[in-house]
N, C-alpha and C positions, 0 to 999 in steps of 0.2 A: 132593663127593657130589651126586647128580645130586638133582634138585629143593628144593637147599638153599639159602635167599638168606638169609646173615645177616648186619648188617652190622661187620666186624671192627673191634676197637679199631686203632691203629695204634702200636706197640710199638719202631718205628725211630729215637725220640728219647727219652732221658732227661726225667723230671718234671720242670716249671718248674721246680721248687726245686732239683734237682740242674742245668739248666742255668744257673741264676742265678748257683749258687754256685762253677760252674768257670770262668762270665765273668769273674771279680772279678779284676783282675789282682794281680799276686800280691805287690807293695810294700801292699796294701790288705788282705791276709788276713794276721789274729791269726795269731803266731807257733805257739801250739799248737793251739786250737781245730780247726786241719783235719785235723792229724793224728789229732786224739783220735777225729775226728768219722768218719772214713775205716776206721781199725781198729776202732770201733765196727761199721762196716754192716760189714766184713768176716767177724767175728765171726759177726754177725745172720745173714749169708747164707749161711755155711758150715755151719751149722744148718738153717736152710731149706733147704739144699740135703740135706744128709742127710735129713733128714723127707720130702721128696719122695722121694728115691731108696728108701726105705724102702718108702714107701706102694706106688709101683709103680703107677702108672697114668701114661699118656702126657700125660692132659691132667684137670687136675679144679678144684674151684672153692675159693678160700679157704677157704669154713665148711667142703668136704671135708676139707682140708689141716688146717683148727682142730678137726674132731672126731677125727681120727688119731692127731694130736698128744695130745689129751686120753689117749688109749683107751691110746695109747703108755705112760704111766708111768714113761720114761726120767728120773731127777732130770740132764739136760744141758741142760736149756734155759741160757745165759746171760745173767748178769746183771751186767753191766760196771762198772768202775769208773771213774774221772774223770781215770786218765793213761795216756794212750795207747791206750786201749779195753782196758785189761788184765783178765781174768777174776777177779774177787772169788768169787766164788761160782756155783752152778749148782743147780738148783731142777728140780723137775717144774713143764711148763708145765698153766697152767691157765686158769681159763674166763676170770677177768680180764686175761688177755694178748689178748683177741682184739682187738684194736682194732692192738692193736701186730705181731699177725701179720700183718694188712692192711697194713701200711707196709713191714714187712721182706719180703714175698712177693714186693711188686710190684717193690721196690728187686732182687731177688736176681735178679727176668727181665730187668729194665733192665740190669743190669749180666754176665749172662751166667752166675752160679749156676748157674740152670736154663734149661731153655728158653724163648726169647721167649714163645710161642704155649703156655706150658703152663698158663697159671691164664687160666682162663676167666671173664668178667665180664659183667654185665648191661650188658644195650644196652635203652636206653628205649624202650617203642615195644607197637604190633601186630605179631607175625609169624608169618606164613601161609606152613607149609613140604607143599605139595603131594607125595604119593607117586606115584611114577615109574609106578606102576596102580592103578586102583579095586579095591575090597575086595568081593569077591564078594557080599557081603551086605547090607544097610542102610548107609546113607552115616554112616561113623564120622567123628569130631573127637576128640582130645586134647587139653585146654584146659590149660592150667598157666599159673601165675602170676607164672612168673621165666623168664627170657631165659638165664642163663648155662650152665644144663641142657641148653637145646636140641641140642647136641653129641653128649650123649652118650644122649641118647632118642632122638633121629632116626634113627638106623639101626634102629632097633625100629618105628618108626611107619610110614618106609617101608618094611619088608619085610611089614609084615601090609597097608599098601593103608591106611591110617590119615595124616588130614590133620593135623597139629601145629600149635599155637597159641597161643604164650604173650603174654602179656599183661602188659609190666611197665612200673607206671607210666602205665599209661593206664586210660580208661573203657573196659570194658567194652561199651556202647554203641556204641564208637564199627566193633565188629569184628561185632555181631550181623547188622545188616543182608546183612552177607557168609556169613556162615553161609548164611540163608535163602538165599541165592543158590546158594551151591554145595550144597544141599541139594534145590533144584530143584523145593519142594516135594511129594517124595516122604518117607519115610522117615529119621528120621535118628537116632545114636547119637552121645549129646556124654559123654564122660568126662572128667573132670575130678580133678588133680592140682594139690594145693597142702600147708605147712606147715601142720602141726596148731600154729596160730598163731593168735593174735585177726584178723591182719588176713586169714591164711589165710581162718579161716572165714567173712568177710566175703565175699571172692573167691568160695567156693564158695555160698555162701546170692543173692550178686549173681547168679551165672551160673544156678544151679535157679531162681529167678524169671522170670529172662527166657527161659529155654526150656523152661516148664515145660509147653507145648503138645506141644515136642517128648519132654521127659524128659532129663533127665540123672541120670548114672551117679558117683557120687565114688567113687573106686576109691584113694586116699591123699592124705594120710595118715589115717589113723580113729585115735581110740584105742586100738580093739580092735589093731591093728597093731603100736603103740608099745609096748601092754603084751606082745604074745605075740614081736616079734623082738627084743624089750631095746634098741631105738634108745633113747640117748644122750636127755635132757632136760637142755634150759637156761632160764635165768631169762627169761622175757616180760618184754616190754613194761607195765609197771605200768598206765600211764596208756589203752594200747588193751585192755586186758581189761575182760572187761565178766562180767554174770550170767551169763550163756545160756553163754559157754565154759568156765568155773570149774566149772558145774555141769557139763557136758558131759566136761570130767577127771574129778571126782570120780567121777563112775557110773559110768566104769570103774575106778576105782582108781588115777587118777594124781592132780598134785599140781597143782592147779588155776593156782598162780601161774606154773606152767610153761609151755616148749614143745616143740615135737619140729621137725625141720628135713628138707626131701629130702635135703640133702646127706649126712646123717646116712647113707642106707641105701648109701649108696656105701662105707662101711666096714665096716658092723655085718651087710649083705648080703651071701653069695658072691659075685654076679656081679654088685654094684655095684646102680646105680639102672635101667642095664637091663635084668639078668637079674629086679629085681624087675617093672618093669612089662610086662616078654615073658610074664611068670607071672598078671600080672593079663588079661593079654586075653585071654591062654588060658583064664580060669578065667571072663570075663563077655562077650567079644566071640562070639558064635555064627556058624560058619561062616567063622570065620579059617582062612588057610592061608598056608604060608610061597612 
């Protein structure tokens, strides 16, 4: 896509751990252990593979894949037993399997399940995805606070003339200076997209400070959101919750210990997380056109 520099994982080598453990030669591998260990992922990833094929999107992110799965209610998740990866039982997956999706998702593209290039992951960093034309109106920004979205928001950001900028894993700081740059000191519109999360709303309270000259705009996730499209809540982070977000659930009527996630509106949404935020510019960016 034309003004897109992101930088890819690279997906053409097996995880250390899966290279480690086909170097061992093979007078040195436990007589059952590999097999069990082999029909186990096979299992795992014949599963992932369905859950994906289900879901229907080309490319999307783990937590997309983990709120699917939730929303799914199939009782096929598997849950192996200790000879030969044999199926004991099967269960509906649930919110304490996430950790364990993360390992089976990534194993099921390493190994060809799914497609290499289909779960999209964060890449650490500042990044500044320029639109291929200026937006006829005030110099806009999309600020967002996760890298593995960019994919599938970018062709919404460039077709309104909107500069994309997610921010993961760094300061804030260290991207403002460039704002004011490409801003020219004229006019500027900064919106801003993050999880209705403790660290979310840190992200979005960081960025209204530092451009509070200019204005910015948080356009999701809000509570109000979460309560009126029924996205999906999962258990926060104990230890980054604080007053100010407990209270900030509760006054709309959610449940303060909780969170909400972007990935979430990619299932819970018609048109995924872009057709939600093509809805949001239309409804706050003035003088958008396609």
């Amino acid at each position: 896509m034309s003004g897109m520099h992101l930088h890819q994982r690279d997906y053409s080598k097996l995880s250390a751990e899966s290279q480690v453990y086909r170097s061992l030669p093979q007078r040195l591998m436990p007589m059952a252990e590999p097999f069990v260990e082999t029909e186990t992922c096979r299992t795992k990833c014949r599963w992932v593979a369905k859950v994906f094929t289900e879901f229907n999107r080309p490319r999307t992110t783990v937590r997309s894949l983990f709120y699917y799965a939730l929303r799914r209610g199939e009782a096929d998740y598997p849950i192996c037993g200790g000879f030969v990866g044999e199926i004991r039982v099967t269960r509906r997956f649930d919110e304490s399997d996430a950790s364990r999706l993360v390992k089976w998702a990534t194993l099921a593209s390493e190994l060809g399940y799914i497609p290499r290039d289909a779960i999209l992951v964060e890449v650490p960093g500042i990044h500044v995805l320029t639109p291929d034309r200026i937006s006829s109106g005030a110099h806009a920004e999309l600020w967002i606070d996760r890298s593995a979205l960019n994919p599938l928001i970018w062709p919404v950001c460039n077709r309104y003339g909107i500069t994309l900028v997610s921010v993961s894993g760094a300061r804030i700081d260290d991207a403002l200076k460039d704002l004011r740059i490409r801003a020219g000191g004229e006019e500027a519109l900064v919106l801003c997209m993050a999880d209705l999360s403790p660290s979310g709303l840190s992200f979005v309270r960081a960025l209204g400070d530092a451009v509070s000259d200019l204005g910015m705009m948080h356009i999701a996730l809000t509570p109000e959101q979460v309560a009126r499209l029924h996205i999906p809540m999962v258990r926060a982070d104990k230890q980054a919750s604080d007053k100010h977000y407990r209270e900030l659930l509760r006054n709309a009527g959610l449940d303060g210990r909780m969170m909400a996630e972007l990935d979430a509106i990619e299932v819970c949404y018609p048109g995924g997380i872009a057709g939600f935020l093509e809805g949001l510019i239309r409804e706050h960016v003035k003088g958008v056109r396609t």
